[in-house]
N, C-alpha and C positions, 0 to 999 in steps of 0.2 A: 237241088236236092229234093226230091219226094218228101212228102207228107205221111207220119204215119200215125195211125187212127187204134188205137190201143185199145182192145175189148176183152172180155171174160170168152170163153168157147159159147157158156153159155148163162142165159140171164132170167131168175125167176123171177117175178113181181106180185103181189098180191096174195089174198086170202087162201091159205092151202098151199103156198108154194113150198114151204118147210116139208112136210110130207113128200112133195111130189120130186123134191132133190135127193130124198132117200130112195125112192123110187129108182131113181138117176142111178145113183150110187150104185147099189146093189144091182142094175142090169148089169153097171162098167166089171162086173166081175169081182168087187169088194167082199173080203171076207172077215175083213177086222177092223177097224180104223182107232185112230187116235182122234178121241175128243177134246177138243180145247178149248176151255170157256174159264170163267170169275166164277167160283163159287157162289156169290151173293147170288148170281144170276137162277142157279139151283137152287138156294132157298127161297125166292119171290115164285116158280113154279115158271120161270120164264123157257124150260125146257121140256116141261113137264109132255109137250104137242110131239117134239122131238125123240123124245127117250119111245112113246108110244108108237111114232114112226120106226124103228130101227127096232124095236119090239116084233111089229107087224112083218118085218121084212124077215125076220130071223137075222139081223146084221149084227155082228158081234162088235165091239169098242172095248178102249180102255180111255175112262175118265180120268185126263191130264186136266183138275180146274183149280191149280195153282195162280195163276196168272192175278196179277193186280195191277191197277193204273201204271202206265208207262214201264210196259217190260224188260227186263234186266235180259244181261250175257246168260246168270245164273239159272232164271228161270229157263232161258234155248236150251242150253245144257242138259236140264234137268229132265224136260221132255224130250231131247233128241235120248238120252238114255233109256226112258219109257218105249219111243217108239222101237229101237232097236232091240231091247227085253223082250217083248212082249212081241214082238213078230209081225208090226201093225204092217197094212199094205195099201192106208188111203188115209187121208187126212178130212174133219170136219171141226170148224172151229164156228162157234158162237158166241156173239158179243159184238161191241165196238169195235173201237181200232184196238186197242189193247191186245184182244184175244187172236183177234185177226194175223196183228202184227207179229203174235210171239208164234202162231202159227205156220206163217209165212218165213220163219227164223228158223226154228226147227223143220221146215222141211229141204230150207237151203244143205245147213250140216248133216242132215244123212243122207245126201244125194251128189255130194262134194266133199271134196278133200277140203281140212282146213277150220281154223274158230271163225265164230259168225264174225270178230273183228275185221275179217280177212275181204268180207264181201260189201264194207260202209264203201259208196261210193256210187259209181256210177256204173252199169252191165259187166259186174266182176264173176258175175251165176253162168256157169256152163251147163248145170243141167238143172232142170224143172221141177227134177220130184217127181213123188206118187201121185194121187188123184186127189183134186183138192175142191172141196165143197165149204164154203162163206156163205153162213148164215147171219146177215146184220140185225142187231138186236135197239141200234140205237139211226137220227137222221143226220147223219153229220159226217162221219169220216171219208168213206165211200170203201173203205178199205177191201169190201168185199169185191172189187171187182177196178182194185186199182194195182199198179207194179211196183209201192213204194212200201216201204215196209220202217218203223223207226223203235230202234231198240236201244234202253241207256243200259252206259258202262258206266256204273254207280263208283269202277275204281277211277276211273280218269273225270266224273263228273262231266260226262260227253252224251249225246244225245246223236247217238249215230241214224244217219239215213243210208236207206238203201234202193236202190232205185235200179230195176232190173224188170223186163219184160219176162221175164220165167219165172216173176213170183205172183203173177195175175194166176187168182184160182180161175180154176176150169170151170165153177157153176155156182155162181151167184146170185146169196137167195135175198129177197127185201117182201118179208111177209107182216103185214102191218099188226097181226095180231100180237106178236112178240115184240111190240114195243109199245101196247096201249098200257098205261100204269107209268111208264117211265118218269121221273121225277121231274117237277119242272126247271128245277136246277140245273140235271142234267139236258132236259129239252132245250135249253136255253143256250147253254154251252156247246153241245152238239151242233143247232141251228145255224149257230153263229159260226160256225168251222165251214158248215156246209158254204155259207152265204160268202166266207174269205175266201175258198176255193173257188166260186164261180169268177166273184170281185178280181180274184187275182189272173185268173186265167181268160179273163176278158181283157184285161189290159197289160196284160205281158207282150212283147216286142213276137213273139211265139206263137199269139195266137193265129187262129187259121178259120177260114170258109168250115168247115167241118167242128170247130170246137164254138164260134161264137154265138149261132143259135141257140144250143144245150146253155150255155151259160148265161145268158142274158133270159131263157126261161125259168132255169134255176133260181136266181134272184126273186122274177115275180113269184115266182109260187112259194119261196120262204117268207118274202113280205107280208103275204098274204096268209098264209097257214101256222106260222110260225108263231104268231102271238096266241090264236087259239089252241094249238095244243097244248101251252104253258099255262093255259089258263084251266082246259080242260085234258088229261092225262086220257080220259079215256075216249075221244071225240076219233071214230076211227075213219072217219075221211080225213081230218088233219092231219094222222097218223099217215095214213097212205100217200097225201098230197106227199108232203116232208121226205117219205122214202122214193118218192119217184124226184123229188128237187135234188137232191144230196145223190142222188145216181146219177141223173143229168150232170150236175156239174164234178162232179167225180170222171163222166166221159170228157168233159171240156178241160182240168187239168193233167188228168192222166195223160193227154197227149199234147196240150200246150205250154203244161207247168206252171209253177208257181213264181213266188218273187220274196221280197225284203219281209212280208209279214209275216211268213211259214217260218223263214231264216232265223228270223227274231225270237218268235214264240217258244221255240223247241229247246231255246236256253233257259228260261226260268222252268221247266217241265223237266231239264238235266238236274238243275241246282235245287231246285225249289219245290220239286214235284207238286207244279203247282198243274191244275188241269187245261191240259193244249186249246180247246174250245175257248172258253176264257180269256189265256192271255191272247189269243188271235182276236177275240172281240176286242178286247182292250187297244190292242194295234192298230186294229184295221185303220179307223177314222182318222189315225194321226200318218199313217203309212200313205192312204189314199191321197192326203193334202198334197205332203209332200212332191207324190206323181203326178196330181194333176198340175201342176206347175210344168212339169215337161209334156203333158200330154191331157189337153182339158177337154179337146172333141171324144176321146174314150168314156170321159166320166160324162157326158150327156145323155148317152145310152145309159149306162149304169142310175143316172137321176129319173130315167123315164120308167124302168125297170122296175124301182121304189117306190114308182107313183107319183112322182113328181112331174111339174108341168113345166115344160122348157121351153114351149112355145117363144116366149118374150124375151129371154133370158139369152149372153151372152155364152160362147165355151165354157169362160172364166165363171162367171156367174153359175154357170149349171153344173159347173164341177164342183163350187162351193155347197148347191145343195144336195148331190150325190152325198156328201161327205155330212152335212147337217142330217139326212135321212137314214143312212148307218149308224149316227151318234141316236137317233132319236129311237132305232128299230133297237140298239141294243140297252137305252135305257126302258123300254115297254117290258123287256122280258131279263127286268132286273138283274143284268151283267154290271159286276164291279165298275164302277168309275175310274180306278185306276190300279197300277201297281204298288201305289200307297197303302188302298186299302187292305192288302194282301199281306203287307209287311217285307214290301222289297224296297228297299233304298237307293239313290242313286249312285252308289257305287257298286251294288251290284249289278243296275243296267250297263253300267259303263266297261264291266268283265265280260258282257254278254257280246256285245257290239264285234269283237274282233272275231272270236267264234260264227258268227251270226254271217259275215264277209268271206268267211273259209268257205262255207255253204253255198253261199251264190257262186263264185267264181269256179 
């Protein structure tokens, strides 16, 4: 079976790239779009670059910035309503995964028969949608320029994923300026999603010649950039490293996929709404043990990747320090210790686990 190598049509990077996507936009023939973004995001002025581009163009919108952490059925709904009122004929969403995600939702239901429940799965999307422009406002999801999309059903307490090639936007934006300020809480969180993504798409059964370059540079450049942007919010080469690491390994699982730690995480995010970054820090290192006991020449790379030196060291040995270098990268940039701290029990992990197995299989 061929290889297949999942991309955006098209990919912005860097200083002015937000402008230059409305550009984009507005040739494609856009006369209206739906905006989708977190209102916080419009109060901090994180759109302010934005509104001024789509100003400039004469491109007319309608601001959909309902959206809040891990998006609901209710919120798809709400904007696929907007977009059908209101006559939209292109889609721009900004933000994380969040915005990304409920945008990527809503564009599935008005180009399809059917409730977004109908599409949790694997390539259940027969058609694409309007024209769709992801602008990433955070270094971590990759969402703007990945095919997965996770939306909760707050009635069944489910954490649906959707994983479909026709929900890759067509023009993915990573403009470092709209994410200098971002909180180091959030950097932190974010970073760490980015860093599971690579981790996991490096050593999944999946990976491929084509994803394991991207991910194993991924890695170094979070190692390395990730504590300083947490330390400094406004340091705009960290900022940029970060949006080009969390893209890289965004191209490495979008086409190799993930594993037990994604699975995991996306349960206390259903139950707990607790932040997806986060509990994947939380996992990774205990997730990673685990695998390298089936496969410890993978985490060699991964411990070199970190900065660690393997020269001397066994498989065994150097997959112990892969896993000591993730514990140590996510205590620098002050992630939780555990699920304790959070206020999750071990009963609730124990409800997560069978869910978490539906996911893999």
């Amino acid at each position: 079976m061929s290889f297949a190598l999942k991309m955006p049509k098209l990919s912005l990077t860097g200083v002015g790239a937000t402008g230059d996507s409305i550009i984009r936009l507005k040739a494609m023939g856009s006369k209206k779009a739906l905006l989708v973004t977190d209102r916080n995001l419009i109060q901090l002025g994180v759109l302010d670059e934005l509104f001024a581009s789509l100003k400039n163009q004469q491109l007319d919108y309608v601001l959909f910035d309902e959206v809040t952490p891990n998006p609901t059925v209710d919120m798809v709904n709400r904007g696929k309503d907007i977009y059908l009122q209101e006559a939209c004929d292109s889609f721009i969403a900004v933000g994380g995964g969040s915005p990304i995600d409920c945008a990527k939702a809503i564009r599935i239901i008005t180009s399809n028969e059917g409730n977004i429940q109908d599409f949790n799965g694997i390539e259940k999307v027969k058609y694409p949608g309007d024209f769709f422009v992801a602008i990433n406002t955070t270094s971590g999801t990759a969402a703007e320029m990945t095919s997965n999309s996770v939306i909760t059903d707050t009635k069944n307490r489910v954490k649906m994923v959707i994983i479909d090639d026709k929900q890759i936007p067509d023009i993915a934006v990573n403009d470092p300026t709209l994410m200098l300020g971002l909180p180091a809480h959030v950097t932190a969180a974010t970073g760490m999603d980015a860093l599971t993504h690579a981790i996991e798409a490096y050593v999944t059964p999946s990976a491929h010649a084509l994803t394991e370059p991207t991910a194993l540079e991924a890695i170094k450049l979070i190692n390395i950039w990730l504590p300083k942007a947490v330390s400094d919010g406004q340091n705009l080469e960290a900022r940029e490293k970060l949006a080009c690491a969390q893209y890289l390994a965004g191209m490495a699982f979008n086409s190799a996929g993930l594993g037990l730690v994604h699975a995991m995480a996306h349960q206390p995010g259903a139950t707990h709404n607790l932040p997806h970054g986060v509990c994947n820090a939380i996992l990774l290192p205990i997730v990673c043990e685990y695998n390298a006991e089936k496969n410890p020449e993978r985490f060699r790379a991964v411990a070199e990747a970190l900065g660690g030196d393997t020269s001397k060291l066994n498989d065994s040995d150097a997959a112990d320090l892969a896993v000591l270098l993730i514990q140590r990268l996510s205590n620098t940039v002050a992630i939780p210790a555990g699920f304790k701290e959070l206020g999750i029990t071990s009963e609730d992990i124990t409800s997560w686990i069978d869910k978490a197995m539906i996911i893999l299989v």
